[in-house]
KELO-418618 format. One record per residue (C-alpha): residue number from 1; residue in one letter; chain; x, y, z. Coordinates in Angstrom, 2 decimals, always signed. Example, Ala and Ser with C-alpha at 12.3 -4.5 7.8 and 13.67 -1.06 7.14 Angstrom:
BEGIN
seq type mol px py pz
1 A A +12.30 -4.50 +7.80
2 S A +13.67 -1.06 +7.14
//
This chain:
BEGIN
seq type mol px py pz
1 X A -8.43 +39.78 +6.20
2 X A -5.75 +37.84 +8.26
3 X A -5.84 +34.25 +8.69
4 X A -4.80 +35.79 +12.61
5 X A -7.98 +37.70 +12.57
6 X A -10.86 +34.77 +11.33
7 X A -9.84 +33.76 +15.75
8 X A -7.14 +31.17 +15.76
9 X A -6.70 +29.61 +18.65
10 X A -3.49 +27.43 +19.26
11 X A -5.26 +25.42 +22.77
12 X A -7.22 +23.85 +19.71
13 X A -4.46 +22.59 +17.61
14 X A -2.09 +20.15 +18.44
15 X A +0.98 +21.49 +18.15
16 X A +3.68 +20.10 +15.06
17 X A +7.57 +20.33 +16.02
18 X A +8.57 +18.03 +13.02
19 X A +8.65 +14.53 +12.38
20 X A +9.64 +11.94 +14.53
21 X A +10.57 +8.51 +13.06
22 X A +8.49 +5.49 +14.14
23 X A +10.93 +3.42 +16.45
24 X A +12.59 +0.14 +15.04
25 X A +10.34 -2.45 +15.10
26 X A +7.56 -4.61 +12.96
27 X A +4.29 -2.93 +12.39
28 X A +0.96 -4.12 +10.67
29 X A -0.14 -1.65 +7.96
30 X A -2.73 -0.66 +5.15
31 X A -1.45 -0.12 +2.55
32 X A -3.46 +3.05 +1.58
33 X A -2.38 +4.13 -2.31
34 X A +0.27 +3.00 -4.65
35 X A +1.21 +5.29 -7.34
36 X A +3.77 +5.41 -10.07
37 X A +6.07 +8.68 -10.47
38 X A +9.50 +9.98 -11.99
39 X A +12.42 +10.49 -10.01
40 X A +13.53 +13.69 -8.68
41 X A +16.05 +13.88 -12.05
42 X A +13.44 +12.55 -14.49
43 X A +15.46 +9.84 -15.99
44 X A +13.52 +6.88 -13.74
45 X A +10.82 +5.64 -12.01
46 X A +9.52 +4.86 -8.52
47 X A +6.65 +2.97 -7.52
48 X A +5.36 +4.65 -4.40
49 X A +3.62 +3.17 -1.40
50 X A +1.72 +4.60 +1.37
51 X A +1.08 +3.09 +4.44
52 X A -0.30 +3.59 +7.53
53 X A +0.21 +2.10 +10.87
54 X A -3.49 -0.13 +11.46
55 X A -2.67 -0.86 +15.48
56 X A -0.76 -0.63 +18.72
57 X A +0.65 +2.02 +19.66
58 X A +1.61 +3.86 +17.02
59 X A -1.94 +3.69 +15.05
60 X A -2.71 +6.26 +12.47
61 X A +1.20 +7.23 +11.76
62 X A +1.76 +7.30 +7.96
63 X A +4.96 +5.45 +6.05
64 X A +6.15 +6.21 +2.50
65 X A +8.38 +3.25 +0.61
66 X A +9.62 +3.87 -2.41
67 X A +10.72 +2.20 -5.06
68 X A +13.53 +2.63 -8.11
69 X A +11.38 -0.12 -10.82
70 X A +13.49 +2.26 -13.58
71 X A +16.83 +3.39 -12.67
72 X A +20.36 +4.30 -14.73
73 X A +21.72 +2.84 -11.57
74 X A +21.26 -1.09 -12.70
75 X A +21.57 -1.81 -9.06
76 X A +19.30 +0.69 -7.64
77 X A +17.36 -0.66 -10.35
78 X A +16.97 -4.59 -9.17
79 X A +16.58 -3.15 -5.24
80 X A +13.77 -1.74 -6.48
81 X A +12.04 -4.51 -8.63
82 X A +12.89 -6.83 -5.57
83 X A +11.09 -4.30 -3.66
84 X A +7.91 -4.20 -5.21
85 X A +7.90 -8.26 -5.73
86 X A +8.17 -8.36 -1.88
87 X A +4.89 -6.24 -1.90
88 X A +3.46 -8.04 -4.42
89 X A +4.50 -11.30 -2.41
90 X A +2.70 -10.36 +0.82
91 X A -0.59 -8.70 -0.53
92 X A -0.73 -11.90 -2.89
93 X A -0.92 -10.05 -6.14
94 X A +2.06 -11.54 -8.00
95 X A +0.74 -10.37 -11.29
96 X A -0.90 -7.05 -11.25
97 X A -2.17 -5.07 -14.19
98 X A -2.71 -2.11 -12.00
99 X A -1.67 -0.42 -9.19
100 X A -4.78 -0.50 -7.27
101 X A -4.74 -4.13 -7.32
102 X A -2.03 -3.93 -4.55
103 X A -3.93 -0.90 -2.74
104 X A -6.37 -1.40 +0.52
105 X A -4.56 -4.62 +1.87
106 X A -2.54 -5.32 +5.25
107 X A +0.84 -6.05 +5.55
108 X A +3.64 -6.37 +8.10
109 X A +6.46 -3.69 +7.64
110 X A +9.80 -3.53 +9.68
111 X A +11.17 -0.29 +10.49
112 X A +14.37 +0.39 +10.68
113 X A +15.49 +4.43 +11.92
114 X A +18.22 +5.70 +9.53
115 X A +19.92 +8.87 +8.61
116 X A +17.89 +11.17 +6.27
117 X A +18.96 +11.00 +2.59
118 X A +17.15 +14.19 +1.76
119 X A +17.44 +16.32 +5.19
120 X A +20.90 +16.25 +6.77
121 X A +21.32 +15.68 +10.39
122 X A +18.04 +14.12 +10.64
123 X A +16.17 +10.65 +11.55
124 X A +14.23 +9.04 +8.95
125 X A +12.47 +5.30 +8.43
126 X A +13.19 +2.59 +6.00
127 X A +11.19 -0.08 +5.28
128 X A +13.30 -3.10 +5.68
129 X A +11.04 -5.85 +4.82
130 X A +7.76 -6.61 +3.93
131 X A +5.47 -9.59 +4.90
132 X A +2.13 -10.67 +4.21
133 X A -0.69 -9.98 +7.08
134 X A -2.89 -12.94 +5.57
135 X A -3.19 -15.73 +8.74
136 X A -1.00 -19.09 +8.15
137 X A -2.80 -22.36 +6.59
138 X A -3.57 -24.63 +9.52
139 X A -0.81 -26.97 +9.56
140 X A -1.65 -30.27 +8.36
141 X A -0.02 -33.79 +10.14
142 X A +2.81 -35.47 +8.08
143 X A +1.59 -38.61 +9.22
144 X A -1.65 -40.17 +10.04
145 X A -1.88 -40.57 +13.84
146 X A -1.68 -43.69 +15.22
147 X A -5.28 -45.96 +16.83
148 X A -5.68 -46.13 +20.33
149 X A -5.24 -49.89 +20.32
150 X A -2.07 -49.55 +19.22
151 X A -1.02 -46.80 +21.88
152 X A +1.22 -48.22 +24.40
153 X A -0.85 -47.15 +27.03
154 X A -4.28 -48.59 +25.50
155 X A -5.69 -51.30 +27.79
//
């Protein structure tokens, strides 16, 4: 039997006419799953890192970063490691043993819309920087602040 014939109807299903980059800007994200993989030529490694959007807007879309940690490429090789210490940086994990360590936190991403390295002609995102999510430390007064006698306006 036809997958036509089981009653597909198309009203149900939203329809999919490719993917459309997020626009350029700074977005807070989980990051869902970090995995480990070769390259495309076997001769490296990528750390891989997927996202997804957590609010505004554009909630639920879904961002891939990856990685070069092994390269032939010695400077594709040290983007990359400075690439994963940025995520390390901002989830706070500045040592980790394993990948999941880094999994299931927030982080801000900025999004920059660039030409497609693997599909020609089309629009694609890069993660341009990564920052940590985690609220400030209240900010503490250099100096003690000074009695009310001593105000100039004290009686």
């Amino acid at each position: 039997m036809s997958f036509l014939e089981t009653g597909f109807d198309a009203t149900k299903v939203e329809p999919n006419n490719g993917y459309v980059p997020l626009p350029d800007g700074r977005y807070l994200c989980l990051v869902e799953k970090v995995a480990e993989v070769p390259t495309k030529n076997g001769k490296g490694t990528m750390v891989v890192a997927e996202l997804v959007v957590v609010d505004g807007k554009h909630k639920g879309r879904k961002l891939t970063h990856r990685m070069n940690v092994i390269a032939e490429n010695p400077t594709a090789q040290s983007i990359g490691r400075g690439q994963l210490s940025a995520l390390c940086h901002a989830v706070n994990v500045l040592q980790p043993k394993s990948y999941f360590e880094l999994a299931n936190k927030t982080i801000y991403v900025t999004v920059k819309v660039v030409a497609s390295n693997l599909n020609a002609g089309q629009m694609d995102n890069k993660i341009a920087k990564i920052e940590s999510a985690a609220p400030s430390a209240p900010v503490q007064p250099s100096a003690p602040v000074a009695a009310a006698e001593s105000a100039p306006w004290a009686p």
